[in-house]
C-alpha positions as a printed Julia matrix, in Angstrom:
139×3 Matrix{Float64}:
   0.0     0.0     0.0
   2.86    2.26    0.88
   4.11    1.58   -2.49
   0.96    2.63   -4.02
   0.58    5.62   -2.33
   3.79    7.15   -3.04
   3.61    6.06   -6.86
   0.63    7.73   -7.34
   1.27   11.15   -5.21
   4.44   11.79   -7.63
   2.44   11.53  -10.37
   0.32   14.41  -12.16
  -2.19   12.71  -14.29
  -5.72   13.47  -14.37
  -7.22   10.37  -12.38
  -4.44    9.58  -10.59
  -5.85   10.98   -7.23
  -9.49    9.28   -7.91
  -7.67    6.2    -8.55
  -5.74    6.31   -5.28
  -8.98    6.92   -3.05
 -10.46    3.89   -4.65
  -7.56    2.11   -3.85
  -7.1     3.26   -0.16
 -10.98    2.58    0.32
 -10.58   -1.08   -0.99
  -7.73   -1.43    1.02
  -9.0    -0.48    4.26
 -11.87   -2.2     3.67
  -9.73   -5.62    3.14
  -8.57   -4.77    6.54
 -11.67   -4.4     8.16
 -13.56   -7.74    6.54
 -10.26   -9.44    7.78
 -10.67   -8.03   11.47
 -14.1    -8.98   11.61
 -13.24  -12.83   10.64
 -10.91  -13.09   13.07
 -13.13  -11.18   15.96
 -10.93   -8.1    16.55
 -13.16   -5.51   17.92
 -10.88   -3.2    18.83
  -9.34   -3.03   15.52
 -12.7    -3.17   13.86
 -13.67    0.17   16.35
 -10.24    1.8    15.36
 -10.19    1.12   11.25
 -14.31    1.96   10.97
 -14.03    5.55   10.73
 -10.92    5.72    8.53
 -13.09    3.53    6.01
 -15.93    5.41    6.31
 -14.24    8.73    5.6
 -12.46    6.63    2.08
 -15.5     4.87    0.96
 -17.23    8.48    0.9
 -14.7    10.19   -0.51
 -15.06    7.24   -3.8
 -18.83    8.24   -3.46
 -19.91    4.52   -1.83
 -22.34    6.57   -0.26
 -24.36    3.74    0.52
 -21.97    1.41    2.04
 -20.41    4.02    4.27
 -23.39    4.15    5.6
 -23.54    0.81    6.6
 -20.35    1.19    8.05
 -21.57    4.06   10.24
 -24.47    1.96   11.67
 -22.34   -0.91   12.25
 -19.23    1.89   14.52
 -22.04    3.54   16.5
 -22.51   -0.27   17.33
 -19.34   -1.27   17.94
 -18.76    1.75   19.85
 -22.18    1.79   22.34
 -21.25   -2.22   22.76
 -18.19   -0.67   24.98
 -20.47    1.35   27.38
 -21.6     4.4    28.64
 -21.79    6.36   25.32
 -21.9     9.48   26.35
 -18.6     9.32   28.75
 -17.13    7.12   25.52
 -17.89   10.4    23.31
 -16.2    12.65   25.74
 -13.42   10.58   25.61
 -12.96   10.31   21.98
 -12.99   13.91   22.13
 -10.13   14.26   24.44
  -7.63   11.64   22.79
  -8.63   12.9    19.53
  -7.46   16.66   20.32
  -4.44   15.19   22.26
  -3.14   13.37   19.29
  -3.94   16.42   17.39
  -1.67   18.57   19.3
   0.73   16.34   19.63
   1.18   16.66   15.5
  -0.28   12.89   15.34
  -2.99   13.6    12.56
  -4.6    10.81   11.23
  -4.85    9.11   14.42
  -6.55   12.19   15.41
  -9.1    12.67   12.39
 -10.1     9.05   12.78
 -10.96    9.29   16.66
 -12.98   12.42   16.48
 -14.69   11.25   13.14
 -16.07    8.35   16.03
 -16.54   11.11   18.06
 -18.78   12.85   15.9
 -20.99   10.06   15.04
 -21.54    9.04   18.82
 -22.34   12.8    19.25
 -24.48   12.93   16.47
 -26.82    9.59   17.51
 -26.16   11.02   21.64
 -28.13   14.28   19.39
 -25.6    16.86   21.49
 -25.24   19.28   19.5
 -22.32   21.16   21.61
 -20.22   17.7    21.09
 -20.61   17.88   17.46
 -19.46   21.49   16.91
 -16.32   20.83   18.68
 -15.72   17.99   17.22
 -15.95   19.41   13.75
 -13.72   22.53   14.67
 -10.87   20.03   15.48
 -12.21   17.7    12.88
 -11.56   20.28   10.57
  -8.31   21.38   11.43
  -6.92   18.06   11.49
  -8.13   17.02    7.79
  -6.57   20.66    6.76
  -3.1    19.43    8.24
  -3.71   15.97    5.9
  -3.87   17.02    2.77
Protein backbone atom coordinates (compact mmCIF):
# COMPACT_ATOMS: atom_id res chain seq x y z
CA UNK A 1 0.00 0.00 0.00
CA UNK A 2 2.86 2.26 0.88
CA UNK A 3 4.11 1.58 -2.49
CA UNK A 4 0.96 2.63 -4.02
CA UNK A 5 0.58 5.62 -2.33
CA UNK A 6 3.79 7.15 -3.04
CA UNK A 7 3.61 6.06 -6.86
CA UNK A 8 0.63 7.73 -7.34
CA UNK A 9 1.27 11.15 -5.21
CA UNK A 10 4.44 11.79 -7.63
CA UNK A 11 2.44 11.53 -10.37
CA UNK A 12 0.32 14.41 -12.16
CA UNK A 13 -2.19 12.71 -14.29
CA UNK A 14 -5.72 13.47 -14.37
CA UNK A 15 -7.22 10.37 -12.38
CA UNK A 16 -4.44 9.58 -10.59
CA UNK A 17 -5.85 10.98 -7.23
CA UNK A 18 -9.49 9.28 -7.91
CA UNK A 19 -7.67 6.20 -8.55
CA UNK A 20 -5.74 6.31 -5.28
CA UNK A 21 -8.98 6.92 -3.05
CA UNK A 22 -10.46 3.89 -4.65
CA UNK A 23 -7.56 2.11 -3.85
CA UNK A 24 -7.10 3.26 -0.16
CA UNK A 25 -10.98 2.58 0.32
CA UNK A 26 -10.58 -1.08 -0.99
CA UNK A 27 -7.73 -1.43 1.02
CA UNK A 28 -9.00 -0.48 4.26
CA UNK A 29 -11.87 -2.20 3.67
CA UNK A 30 -9.73 -5.62 3.14
CA UNK A 31 -8.57 -4.77 6.54
CA UNK A 32 -11.67 -4.40 8.16
CA UNK A 33 -13.56 -7.74 6.54
CA UNK A 34 -10.26 -9.44 7.78
CA UNK A 35 -10.67 -8.03 11.47
CA UNK A 36 -14.10 -8.98 11.61
CA UNK A 37 -13.24 -12.83 10.64
CA UNK A 38 -10.91 -13.09 13.07
CA UNK A 39 -13.13 -11.18 15.96
CA UNK A 40 -10.93 -8.10 16.55
CA UNK A 41 -13.16 -5.51 17.92
CA UNK A 42 -10.88 -3.20 18.83
CA UNK A 43 -9.34 -3.03 15.52
CA UNK A 44 -12.70 -3.17 13.86
CA UNK A 45 -13.67 0.17 16.35
CA UNK A 46 -10.24 1.80 15.36
CA UNK A 47 -10.19 1.12 11.25
CA UNK A 48 -14.31 1.96 10.97
CA UNK A 49 -14.03 5.55 10.73
CA UNK A 50 -10.92 5.72 8.53
CA UNK A 51 -13.09 3.53 6.01
CA UNK A 52 -15.93 5.41 6.31
CA UNK A 53 -14.24 8.73 5.60
CA UNK A 54 -12.46 6.63 2.08
CA UNK A 55 -15.50 4.87 0.96
CA UNK A 56 -17.23 8.48 0.90
CA UNK A 57 -14.70 10.19 -0.51
CA UNK A 58 -15.06 7.24 -3.80
CA UNK A 59 -18.83 8.24 -3.46
CA UNK A 60 -19.91 4.52 -1.83
CA UNK A 61 -22.34 6.57 -0.26
CA UNK A 62 -24.36 3.74 0.52
CA UNK A 63 -21.97 1.41 2.04
CA UNK A 64 -20.41 4.02 4.27
CA UNK A 65 -23.39 4.15 5.60
CA UNK A 66 -23.54 0.81 6.60
CA UNK A 67 -20.35 1.19 8.05
CA UNK A 68 -21.57 4.06 10.24
CA UNK A 69 -24.47 1.96 11.67
CA UNK A 70 -22.34 -0.91 12.25
CA UNK A 71 -19.23 1.89 14.52
CA UNK A 72 -22.04 3.54 16.50
CA UNK A 73 -22.51 -0.27 17.33
CA UNK A 74 -19.34 -1.27 17.94
CA UNK A 75 -18.76 1.75 19.85
CA UNK A 76 -22.18 1.79 22.34
CA UNK A 77 -21.25 -2.22 22.76
CA UNK A 78 -18.19 -0.67 24.98
CA UNK A 79 -20.47 1.35 27.38
CA UNK A 80 -21.60 4.40 28.64
CA UNK A 81 -21.79 6.36 25.32
CA UNK A 82 -21.90 9.48 26.35
CA UNK A 83 -18.60 9.32 28.75
CA UNK A 84 -17.13 7.12 25.52
CA UNK A 85 -17.89 10.40 23.31
CA UNK A 86 -16.20 12.65 25.74
CA UNK A 87 -13.42 10.58 25.61
CA UNK A 88 -12.96 10.31 21.98
CA UNK A 89 -12.99 13.91 22.13
CA UNK A 90 -10.13 14.26 24.44
CA UNK A 91 -7.63 11.64 22.79
CA UNK A 92 -8.63 12.90 19.53
CA UNK A 93 -7.46 16.66 20.32
CA UNK A 94 -4.44 15.19 22.26
CA UNK A 95 -3.14 13.37 19.29
CA UNK A 96 -3.94 16.42 17.39
CA UNK A 97 -1.67 18.57 19.30
CA UNK A 98 0.73 16.34 19.63
CA UNK A 99 1.18 16.66 15.50
CA UNK A 100 -0.28 12.89 15.34
CA UNK A 101 -2.99 13.60 12.56
CA UNK A 102 -4.60 10.81 11.23
CA UNK A 103 -4.85 9.11 14.42
CA UNK A 104 -6.55 12.19 15.41
CA UNK A 105 -9.10 12.67 12.39
CA UNK A 106 -10.10 9.05 12.78
CA UNK A 107 -10.96 9.29 16.66
CA UNK A 108 -12.98 12.42 16.48
CA UNK A 109 -14.69 11.25 13.14
CA UNK A 110 -16.07 8.35 16.03
CA UNK A 111 -16.54 11.11 18.06
CA UNK A 112 -18.78 12.85 15.90
CA UNK A 113 -20.99 10.06 15.04
CA UNK A 114 -21.54 9.04 18.82
CA UNK A 115 -22.34 12.80 19.25
CA UNK A 116 -24.48 12.93 16.47
CA UNK A 117 -26.82 9.59 17.51
CA UNK A 118 -26.16 11.02 21.64
CA UNK A 119 -28.13 14.28 19.39
CA UNK A 120 -25.60 16.86 21.49
CA UNK A 121 -25.24 19.28 19.50
CA UNK A 122 -22.32 21.16 21.61
CA UNK A 123 -20.22 17.70 21.09
CA UNK A 124 -20.61 17.88 17.46
CA UNK A 125 -19.46 21.49 16.91
CA UNK A 126 -16.32 20.83 18.68
CA UNK A 127 -15.72 17.99 17.22
CA UNK A 128 -15.95 19.41 13.75
CA UNK A 129 -13.72 22.53 14.67
CA UNK A 130 -10.87 20.03 15.48
CA UNK A 131 -12.21 17.70 12.88
CA UNK A 132 -11.56 20.28 10.57
CA UNK A 133 -8.31 21.38 11.43
CA UNK A 134 -6.92 18.06 11.49
CA UNK A 135 -8.13 17.02 7.79
CA UNK A 136 -6.57 20.66 6.76
CA UNK A 137 -3.10 19.43 8.24
CA UNK A 138 -3.71 15.97 5.90
CA UNK A 139 -3.87 17.02 2.77
Amino acid sequence: MREVVLSIAETEEDGSEEFYRKARADYRLGQYCLFEVIGDVEAQTKLCSDLIFWLQRVGELELAQQFQNKLVELLTSQGNSDELAKALYRQGRQLFFNGKHEDAANLLRQFALLAEQLEDGELVGYCYQYLGYTEFFLH
